[in-house]
C-alpha beads as a LAMMPS data file, in Angstrom:
LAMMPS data file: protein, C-alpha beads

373 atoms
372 bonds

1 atom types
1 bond types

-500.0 500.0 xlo xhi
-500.0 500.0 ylo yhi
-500.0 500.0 zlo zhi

Masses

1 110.0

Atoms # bond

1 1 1 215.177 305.163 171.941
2 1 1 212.737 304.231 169.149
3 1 1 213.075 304.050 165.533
4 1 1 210.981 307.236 165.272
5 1 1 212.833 309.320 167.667
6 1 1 216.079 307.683 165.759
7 1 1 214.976 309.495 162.168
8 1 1 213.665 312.470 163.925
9 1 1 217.543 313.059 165.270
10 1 1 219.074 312.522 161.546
11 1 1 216.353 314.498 160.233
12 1 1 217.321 317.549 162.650
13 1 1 221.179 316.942 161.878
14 1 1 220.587 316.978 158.347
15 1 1 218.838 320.193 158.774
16 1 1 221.463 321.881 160.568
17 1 1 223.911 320.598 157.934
18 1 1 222.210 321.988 154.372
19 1 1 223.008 325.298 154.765
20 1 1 226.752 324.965 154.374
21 1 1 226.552 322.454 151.591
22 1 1 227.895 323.958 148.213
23 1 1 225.603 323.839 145.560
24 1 1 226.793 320.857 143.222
25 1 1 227.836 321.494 139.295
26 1 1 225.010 319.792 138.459
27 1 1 222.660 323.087 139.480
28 1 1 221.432 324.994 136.649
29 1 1 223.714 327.604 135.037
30 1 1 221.914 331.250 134.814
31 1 1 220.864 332.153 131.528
32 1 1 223.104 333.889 129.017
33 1 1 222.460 337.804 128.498
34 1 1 221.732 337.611 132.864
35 1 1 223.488 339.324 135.528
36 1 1 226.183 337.145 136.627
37 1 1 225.287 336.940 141.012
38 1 1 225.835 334.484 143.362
39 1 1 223.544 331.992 144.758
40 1 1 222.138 333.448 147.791
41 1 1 220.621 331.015 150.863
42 1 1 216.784 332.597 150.053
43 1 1 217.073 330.806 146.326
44 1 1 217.334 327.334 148.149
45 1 1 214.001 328.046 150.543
46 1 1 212.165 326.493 148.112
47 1 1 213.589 323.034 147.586
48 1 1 214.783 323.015 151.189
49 1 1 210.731 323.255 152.236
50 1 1 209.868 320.710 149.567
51 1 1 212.316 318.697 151.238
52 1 1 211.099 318.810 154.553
53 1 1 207.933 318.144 153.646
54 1 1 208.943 315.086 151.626
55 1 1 210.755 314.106 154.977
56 1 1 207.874 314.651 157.173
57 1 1 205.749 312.760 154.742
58 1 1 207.740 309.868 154.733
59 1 1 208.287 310.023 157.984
60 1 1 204.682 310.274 158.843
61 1 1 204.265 307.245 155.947
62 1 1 207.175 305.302 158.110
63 1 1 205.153 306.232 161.443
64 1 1 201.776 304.891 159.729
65 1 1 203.190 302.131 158.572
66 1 1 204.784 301.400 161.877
67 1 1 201.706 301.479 163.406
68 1 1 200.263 299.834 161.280
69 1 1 202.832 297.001 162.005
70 1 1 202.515 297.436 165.834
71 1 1 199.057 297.012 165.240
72 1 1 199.247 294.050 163.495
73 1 1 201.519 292.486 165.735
74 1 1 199.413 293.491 168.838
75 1 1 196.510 291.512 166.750
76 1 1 198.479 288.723 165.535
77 1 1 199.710 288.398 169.422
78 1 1 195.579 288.770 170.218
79 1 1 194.687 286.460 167.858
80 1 1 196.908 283.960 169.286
81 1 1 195.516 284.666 172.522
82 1 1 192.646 284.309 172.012
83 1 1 193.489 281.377 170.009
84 1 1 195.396 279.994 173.037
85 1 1 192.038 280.958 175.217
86 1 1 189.615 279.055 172.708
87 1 1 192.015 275.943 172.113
88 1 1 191.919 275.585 176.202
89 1 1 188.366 275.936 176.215
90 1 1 188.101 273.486 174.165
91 1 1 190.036 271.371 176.014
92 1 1 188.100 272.395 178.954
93 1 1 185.163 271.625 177.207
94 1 1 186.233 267.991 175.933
95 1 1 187.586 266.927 179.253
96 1 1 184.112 268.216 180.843
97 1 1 182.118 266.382 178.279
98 1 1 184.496 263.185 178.975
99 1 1 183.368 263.591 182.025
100 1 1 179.947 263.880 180.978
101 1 1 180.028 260.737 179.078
102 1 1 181.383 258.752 182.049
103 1 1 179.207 259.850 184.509
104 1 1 176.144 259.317 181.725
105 1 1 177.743 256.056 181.451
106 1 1 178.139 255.126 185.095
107 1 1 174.324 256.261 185.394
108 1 1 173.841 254.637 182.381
109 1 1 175.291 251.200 183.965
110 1 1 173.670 251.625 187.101
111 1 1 169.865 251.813 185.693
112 1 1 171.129 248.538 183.665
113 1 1 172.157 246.788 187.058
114 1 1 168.968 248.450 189.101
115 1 1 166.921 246.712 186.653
116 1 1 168.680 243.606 186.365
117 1 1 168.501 243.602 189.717
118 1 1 164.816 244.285 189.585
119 1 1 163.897 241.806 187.267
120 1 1 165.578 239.691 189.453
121 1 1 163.346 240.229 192.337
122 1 1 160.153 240.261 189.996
123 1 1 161.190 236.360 188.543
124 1 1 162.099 235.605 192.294
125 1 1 159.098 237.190 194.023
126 1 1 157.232 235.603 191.038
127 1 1 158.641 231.659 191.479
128 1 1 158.125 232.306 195.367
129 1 1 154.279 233.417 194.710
130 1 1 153.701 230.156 192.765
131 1 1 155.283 227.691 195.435
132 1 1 153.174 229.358 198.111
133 1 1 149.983 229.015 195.851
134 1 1 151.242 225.410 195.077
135 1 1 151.531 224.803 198.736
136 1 1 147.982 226.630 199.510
137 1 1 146.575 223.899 196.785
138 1 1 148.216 221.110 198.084
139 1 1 146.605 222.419 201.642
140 1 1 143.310 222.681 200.212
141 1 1 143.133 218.808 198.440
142 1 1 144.675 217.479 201.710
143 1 1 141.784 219.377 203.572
144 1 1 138.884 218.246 201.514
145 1 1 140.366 214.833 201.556
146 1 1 140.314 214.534 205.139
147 1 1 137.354 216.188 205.556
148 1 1 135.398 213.719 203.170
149 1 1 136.798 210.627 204.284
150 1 1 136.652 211.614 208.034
151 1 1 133.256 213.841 208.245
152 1 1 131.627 212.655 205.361
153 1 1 131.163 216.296 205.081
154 1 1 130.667 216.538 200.852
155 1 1 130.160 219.906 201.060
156 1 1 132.934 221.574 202.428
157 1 1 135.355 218.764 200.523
158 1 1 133.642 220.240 197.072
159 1 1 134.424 223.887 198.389
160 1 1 137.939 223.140 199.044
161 1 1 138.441 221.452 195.648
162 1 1 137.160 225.007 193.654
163 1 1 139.765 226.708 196.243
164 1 1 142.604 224.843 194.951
165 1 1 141.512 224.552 191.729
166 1 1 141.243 228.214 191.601
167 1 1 145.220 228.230 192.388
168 1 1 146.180 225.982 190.045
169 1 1 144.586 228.571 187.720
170 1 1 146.617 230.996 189.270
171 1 1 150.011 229.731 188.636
172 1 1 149.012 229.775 185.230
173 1 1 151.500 226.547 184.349
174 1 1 150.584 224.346 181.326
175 1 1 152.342 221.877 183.269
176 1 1 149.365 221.622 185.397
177 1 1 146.873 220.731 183.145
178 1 1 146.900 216.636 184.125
179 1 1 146.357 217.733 187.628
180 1 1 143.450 220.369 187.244
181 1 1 141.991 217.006 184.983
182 1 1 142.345 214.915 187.864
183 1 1 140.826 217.373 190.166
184 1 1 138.177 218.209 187.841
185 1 1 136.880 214.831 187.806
186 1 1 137.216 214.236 191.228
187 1 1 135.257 217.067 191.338
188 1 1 132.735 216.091 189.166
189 1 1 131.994 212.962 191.492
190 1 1 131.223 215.387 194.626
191 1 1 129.151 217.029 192.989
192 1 1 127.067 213.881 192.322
193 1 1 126.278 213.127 195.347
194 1 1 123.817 214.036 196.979
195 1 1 124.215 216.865 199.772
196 1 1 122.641 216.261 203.244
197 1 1 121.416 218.826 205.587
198 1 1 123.038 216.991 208.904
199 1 1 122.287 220.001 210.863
200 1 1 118.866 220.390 209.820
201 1 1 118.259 216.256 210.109
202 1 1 119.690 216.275 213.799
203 1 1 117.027 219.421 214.269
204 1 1 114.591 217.369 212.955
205 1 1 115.555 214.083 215.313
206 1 1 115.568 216.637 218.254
207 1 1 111.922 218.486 217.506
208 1 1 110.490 214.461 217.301
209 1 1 112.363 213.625 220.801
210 1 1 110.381 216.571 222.530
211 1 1 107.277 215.732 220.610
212 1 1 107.433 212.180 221.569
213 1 1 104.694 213.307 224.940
214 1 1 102.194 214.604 222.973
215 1 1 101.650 211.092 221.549
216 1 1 98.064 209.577 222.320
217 1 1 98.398 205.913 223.436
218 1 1 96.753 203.081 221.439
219 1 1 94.256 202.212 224.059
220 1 1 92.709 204.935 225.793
221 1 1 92.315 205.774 228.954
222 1 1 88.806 204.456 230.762
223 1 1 87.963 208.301 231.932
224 1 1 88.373 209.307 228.408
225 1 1 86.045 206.262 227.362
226 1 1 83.240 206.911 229.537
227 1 1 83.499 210.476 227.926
228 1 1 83.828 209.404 224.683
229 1 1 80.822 207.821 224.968
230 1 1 78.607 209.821 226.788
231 1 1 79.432 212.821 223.797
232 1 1 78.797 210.029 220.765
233 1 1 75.303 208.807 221.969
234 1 1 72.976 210.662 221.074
235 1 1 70.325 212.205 222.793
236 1 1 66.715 210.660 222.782
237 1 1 64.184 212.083 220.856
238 1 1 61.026 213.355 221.856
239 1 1 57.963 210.761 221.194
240 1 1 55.490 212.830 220.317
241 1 1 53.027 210.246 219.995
242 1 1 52.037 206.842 220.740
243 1 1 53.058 205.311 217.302
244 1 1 56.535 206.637 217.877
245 1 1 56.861 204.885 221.193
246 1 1 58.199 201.748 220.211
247 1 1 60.706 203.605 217.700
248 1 1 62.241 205.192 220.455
249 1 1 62.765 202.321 222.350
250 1 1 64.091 200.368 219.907
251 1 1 66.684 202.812 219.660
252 1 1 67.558 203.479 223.379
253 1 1 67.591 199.858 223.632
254 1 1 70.427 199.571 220.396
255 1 1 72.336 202.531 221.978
256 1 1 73.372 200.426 224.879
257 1 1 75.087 197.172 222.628
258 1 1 78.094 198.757 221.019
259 1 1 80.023 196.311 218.790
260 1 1 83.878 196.716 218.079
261 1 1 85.406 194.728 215.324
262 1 1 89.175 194.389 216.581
263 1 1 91.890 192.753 213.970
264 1 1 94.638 192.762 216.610
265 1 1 94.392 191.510 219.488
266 1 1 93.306 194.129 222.187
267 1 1 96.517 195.518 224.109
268 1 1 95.972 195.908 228.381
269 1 1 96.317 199.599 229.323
270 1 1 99.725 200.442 230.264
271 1 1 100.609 201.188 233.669
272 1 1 101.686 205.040 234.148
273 1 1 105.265 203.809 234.613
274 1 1 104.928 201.890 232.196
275 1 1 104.310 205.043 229.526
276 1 1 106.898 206.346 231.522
277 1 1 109.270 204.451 230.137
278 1 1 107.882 203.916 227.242
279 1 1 108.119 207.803 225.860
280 1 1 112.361 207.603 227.437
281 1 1 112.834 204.710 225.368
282 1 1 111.750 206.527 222.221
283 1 1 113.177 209.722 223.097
284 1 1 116.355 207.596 223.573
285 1 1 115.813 205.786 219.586
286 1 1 115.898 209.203 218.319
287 1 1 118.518 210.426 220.020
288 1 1 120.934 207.566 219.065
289 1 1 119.563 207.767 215.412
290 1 1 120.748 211.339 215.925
291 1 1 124.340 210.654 217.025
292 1 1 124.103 207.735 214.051
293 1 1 123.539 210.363 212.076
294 1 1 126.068 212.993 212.980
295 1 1 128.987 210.073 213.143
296 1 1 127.885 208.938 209.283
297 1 1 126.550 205.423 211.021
298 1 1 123.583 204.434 208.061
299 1 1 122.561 200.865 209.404
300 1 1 122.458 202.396 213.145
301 1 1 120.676 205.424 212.122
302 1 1 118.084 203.336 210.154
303 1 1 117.699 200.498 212.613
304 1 1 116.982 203.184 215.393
305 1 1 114.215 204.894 212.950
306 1 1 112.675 201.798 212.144
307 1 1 112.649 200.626 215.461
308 1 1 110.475 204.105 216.748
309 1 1 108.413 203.803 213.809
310 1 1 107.464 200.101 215.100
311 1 1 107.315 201.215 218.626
312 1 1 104.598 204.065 218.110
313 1 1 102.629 201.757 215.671
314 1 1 102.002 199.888 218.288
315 1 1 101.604 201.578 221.350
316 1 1 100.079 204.497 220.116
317 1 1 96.982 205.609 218.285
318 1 1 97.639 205.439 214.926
319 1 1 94.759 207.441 213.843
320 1 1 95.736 210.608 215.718
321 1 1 97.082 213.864 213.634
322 1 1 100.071 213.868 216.176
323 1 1 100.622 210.218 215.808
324 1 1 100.234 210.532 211.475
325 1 1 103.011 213.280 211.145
326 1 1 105.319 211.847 213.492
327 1 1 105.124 208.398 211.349
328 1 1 105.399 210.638 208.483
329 1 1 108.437 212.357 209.501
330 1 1 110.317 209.115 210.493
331 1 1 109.529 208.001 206.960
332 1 1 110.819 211.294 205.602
333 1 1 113.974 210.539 207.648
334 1 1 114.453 207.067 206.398
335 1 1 114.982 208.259 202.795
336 1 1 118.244 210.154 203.472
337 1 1 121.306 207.543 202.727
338 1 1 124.037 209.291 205.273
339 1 1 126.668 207.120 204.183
340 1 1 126.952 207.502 200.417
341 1 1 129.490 206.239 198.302
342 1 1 132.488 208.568 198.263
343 1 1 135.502 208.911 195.361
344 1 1 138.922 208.871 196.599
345 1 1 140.458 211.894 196.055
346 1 1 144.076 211.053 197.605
347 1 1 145.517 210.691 193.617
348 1 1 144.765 214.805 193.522
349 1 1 147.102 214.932 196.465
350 1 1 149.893 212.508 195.627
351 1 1 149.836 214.268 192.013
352 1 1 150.220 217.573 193.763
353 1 1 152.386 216.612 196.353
354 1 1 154.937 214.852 193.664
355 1 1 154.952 218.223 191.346
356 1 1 155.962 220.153 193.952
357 1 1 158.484 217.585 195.168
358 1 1 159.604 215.868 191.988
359 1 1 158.505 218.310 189.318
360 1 1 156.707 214.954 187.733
361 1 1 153.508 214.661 186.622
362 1 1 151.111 211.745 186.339
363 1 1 150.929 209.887 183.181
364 1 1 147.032 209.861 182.902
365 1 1 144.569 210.683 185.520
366 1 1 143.159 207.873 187.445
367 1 1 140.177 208.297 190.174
368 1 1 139.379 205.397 192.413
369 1 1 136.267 205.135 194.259
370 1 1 135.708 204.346 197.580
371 1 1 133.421 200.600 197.899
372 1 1 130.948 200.817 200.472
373 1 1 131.246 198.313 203.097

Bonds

1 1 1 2
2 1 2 3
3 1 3 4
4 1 4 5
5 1 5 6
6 1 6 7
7 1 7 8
8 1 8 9
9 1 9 10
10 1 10 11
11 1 11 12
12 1 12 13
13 1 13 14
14 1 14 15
15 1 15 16
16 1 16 17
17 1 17 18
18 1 18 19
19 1 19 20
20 1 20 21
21 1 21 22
22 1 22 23
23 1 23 24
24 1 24 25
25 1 25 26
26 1 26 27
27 1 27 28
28 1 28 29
29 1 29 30
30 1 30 31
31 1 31 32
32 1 32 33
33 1 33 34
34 1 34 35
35 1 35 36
36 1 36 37
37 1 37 38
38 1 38 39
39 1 39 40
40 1 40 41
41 1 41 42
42 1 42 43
43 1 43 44
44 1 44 45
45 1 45 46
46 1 46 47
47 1 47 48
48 1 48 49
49 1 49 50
50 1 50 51
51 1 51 52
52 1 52 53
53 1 53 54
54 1 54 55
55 1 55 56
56 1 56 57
57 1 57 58
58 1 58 59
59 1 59 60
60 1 60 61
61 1 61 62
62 1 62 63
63 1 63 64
64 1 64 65
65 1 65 66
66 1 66 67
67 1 67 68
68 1 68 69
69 1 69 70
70 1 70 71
71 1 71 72
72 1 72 73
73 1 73 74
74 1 74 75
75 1 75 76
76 1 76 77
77 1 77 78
78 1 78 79
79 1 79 80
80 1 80 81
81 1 81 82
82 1 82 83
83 1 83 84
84 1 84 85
85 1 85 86
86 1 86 87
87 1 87 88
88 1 88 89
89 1 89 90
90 1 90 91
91 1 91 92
92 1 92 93
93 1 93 94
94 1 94 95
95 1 95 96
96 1 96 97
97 1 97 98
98 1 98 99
99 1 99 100
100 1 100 101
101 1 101 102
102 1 102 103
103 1 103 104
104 1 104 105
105 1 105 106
106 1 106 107
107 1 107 108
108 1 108 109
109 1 109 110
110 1 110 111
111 1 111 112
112 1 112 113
113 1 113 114
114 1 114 115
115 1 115 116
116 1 116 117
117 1 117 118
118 1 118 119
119 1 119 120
120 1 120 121
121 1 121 122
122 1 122 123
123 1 123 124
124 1 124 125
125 1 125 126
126 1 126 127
127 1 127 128
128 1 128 129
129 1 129 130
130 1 130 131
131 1 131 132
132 1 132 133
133 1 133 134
134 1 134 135
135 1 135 136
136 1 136 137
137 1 137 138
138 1 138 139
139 1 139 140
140 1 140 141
141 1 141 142
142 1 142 143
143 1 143 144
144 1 144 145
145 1 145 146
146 1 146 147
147 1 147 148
148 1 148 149
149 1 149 150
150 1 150 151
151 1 151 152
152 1 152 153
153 1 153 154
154 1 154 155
155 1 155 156
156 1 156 157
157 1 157 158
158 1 158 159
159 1 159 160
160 1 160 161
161 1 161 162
162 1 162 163
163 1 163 164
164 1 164 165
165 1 165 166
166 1 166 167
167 1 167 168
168 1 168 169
169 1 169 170
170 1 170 171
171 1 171 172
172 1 172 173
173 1 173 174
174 1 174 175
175 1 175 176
176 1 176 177
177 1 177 178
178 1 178 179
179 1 179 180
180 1 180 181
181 1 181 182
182 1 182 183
183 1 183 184
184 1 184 185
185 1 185 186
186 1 186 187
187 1 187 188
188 1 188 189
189 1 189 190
190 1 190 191
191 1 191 192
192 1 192 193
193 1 193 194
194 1 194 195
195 1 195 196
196 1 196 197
197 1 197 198
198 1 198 199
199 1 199 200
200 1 200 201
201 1 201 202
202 1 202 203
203 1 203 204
204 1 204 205
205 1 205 206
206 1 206 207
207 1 207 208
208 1 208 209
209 1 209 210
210 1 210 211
211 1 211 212
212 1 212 213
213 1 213 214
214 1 214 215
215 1 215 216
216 1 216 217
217 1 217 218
218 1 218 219
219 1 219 220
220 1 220 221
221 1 221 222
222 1 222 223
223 1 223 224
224 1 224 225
225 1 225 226
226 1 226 227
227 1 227 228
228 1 228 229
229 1 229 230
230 1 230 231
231 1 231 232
232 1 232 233
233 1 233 234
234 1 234 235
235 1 235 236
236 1 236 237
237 1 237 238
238 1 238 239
239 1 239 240
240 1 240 241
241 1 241 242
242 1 242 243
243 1 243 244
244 1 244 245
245 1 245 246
246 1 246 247
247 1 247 248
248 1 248 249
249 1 249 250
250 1 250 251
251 1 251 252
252 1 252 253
253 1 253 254
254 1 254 255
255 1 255 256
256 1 256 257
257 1 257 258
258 1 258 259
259 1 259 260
260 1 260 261
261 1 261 262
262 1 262 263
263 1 263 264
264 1 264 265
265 1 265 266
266 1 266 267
267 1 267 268
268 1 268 269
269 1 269 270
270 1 270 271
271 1 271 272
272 1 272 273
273 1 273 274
274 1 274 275
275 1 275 276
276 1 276 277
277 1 277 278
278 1 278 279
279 1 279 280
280 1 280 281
281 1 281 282
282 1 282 283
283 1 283 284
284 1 284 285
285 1 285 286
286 1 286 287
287 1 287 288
288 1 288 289
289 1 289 290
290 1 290 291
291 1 291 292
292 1 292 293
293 1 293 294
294 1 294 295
295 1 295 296
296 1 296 297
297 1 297 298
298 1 298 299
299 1 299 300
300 1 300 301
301 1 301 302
302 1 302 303
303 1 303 304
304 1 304 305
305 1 305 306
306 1 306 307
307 1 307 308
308 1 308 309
309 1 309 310
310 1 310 311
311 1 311 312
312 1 312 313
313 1 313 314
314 1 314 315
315 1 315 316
316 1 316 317
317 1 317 318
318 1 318 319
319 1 319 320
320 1 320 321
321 1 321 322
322 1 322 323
323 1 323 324
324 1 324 325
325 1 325 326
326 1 326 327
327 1 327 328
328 1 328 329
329 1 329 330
330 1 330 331
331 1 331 332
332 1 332 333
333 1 333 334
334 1 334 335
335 1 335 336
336 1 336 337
337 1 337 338
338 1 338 339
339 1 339 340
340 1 340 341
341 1 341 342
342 1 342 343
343 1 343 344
344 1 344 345
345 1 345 346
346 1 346 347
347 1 347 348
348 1 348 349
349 1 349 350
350 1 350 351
351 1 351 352
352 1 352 353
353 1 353 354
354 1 354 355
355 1 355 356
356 1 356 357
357 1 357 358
358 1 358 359
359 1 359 360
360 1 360 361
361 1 361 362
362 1 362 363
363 1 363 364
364 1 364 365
365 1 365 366
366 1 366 367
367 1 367 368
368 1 368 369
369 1 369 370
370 1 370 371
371 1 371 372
372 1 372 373
């Protein structure tokens, strides 16, 4: 039972209870001069409604203001709901953004270690890439050292000098620069010396073997003489008188005597094996001036071309075109020195070699140069 209902009940009992209540001294006396009556019930209507409407308005002031309490406590309890509701939230919302933060952080400290670990590789992958182009230079000085000293081939030793040279570059290490000095002058040297065509020389030797045939011997042969002859004299002239008798004669008689100034002494004909042999031995000079060449022999590759020049001085004529440019090409031949004088270029190596080995470099560059025995 509620407050309300409570003062409702008292107000009712009250009610029932004012009707047999005496009226007090205190009520007002009736005039003097007035008919003395009694105080009847209908005189008290009056208060009795003011009453009850005083009651009802407090009680509907006490029912407002109850609810007006209720109300308050239902939004104080609300508040502090909703309080409560926020405050764990909040809570909700910290320990999610804790949560945030570590796994921002964990992701955080993963990047770090994927690119430590990346930067790692790069400096690895990086000192790995200079050893192997250390190693390819080394390759390429040991390659053009063997290649000059062994096949005298300049050429290709120059070419694999740039190649490692251009490696060095590569690497990009100051460290290097007394090596790339060493190899620079070494390459310097190659590039003095003069390049030989060996394949187009041993062409050369081989086109003069096959040639060697067409050669016209010194002496000719008596068939050829008679026919020689019989095209040089020339024919007689007509006399077409008798004063130009004797004229004509004269010169018949001078076209039989031929004279032949000789300064050597006149060479017998050579027997057809004889030329036989004669062209095989030349074909066989050339063709070991050839090998003399292609081995890097100088004094047998000279010897052999002077030999065949001598040879086809004197068995063959000397006046021929055949006979001229073959003489000429031998002397063309004879100009070429196949054995030059070449540098050493094993310091390159060794410098190389004890870098890579050692980490050391050479004090100053030194280049030797082979002597020429």
């Amino acid at each position: 039972m509620t407050d309300a209902e409570k003062k409702s009940t008292d107000t009712e009992k009250t009610e029932k209870k004012l009707p047999d209540q005496k009226p007090t001294d205190k009520s007002p006396s009736p005039k003097k001069g007035s008919d003395k009556t009694k105080a009847t019930p209908s005189n008290a209507g009056p208060y009795i409604f003011t009453f009850f409407v005083a009651l009802a308005a407090v009680g509907g002031l006490y029912l407002l203001w109850e609810g007006q309490q209720t109300h308050s406590i239902k939004q104080q309890i609300l508040s502090q709901n909703i309080d409560q509701q926020i405050t764990s939230i909040k809570k909700q919302q910290l320990e999610f953004t804790a949560q945030n933060e570590k796994q921002i952080q964990k992701i955080h400290n993963e990047q770090e270690n994927l690119r430590n670990n990346l930067t790692n590789i790069v400096r690895n992958n990086e000192h790995l890439r200079n050893d192997w182009l250390m190693a390819e230079a080394e390759y390429l000085v040991q390659v053009a050292n063997h290649r000059l000293l062994l096949e005298k081939d300049v050429a290709t030793a120059s070419v694999a000098l740039k190649a490692a040279d251009a490696r060095l570059a590569e690497v990009a290490d100051p460290a290097l620069l007394n090596i790339r000095k060493i190899l620079a002058k070494d390459l310097q040297i190659l590039n003095n010396i003069p390049t030989i065509d060996l394949a187009g020389l041993s062409v050369s030797l081989s086109a003069m073997s096959n040639n060697i045939p067409n050669l016209p011997l010194n002496t000719p042969d008596p068939k050829t003489h008679k026919l020689n002859q019989i095209e040089k004299t020339p024919a007689s002239s007509e006399v077409k008188g008798i004063k130009d008798l004797p004229a004509a004669i004269w010169k018949d008689i001078k076209s039989l005597i031929v004279i032949r100034n000789h300064e050597k002494p006149l060479e017998p004909l050579l027997a057809p094996n004889q030329h036989f042999f004669l062209i095989q031995n030349l074909a066989l000079l050339l063709e070991q001036a050839r090998l003399a060449l292609l081995s890097g022999h100088n004094e047998i590759y000279q010897e052999r071309l002077a030999t065949t020049k001598k040879w086809i001085n004197q068995y063959f004529d000397t006046e021929h075109n055949v006979t001229r440019n073959m003489l000429a090409s031998i002397e063309e031949l004879q100009k070429f020195d196949i054995d030059p004088t070449l540098p050493d270029i094993s310091s390159t190596f060794s410098a190389i070699k004890k870098y890579r080995t050692q980490g050391q470099l050479p004090v100053a560059p030194v280049v030797k140069v082979k002597e020429k025995s």
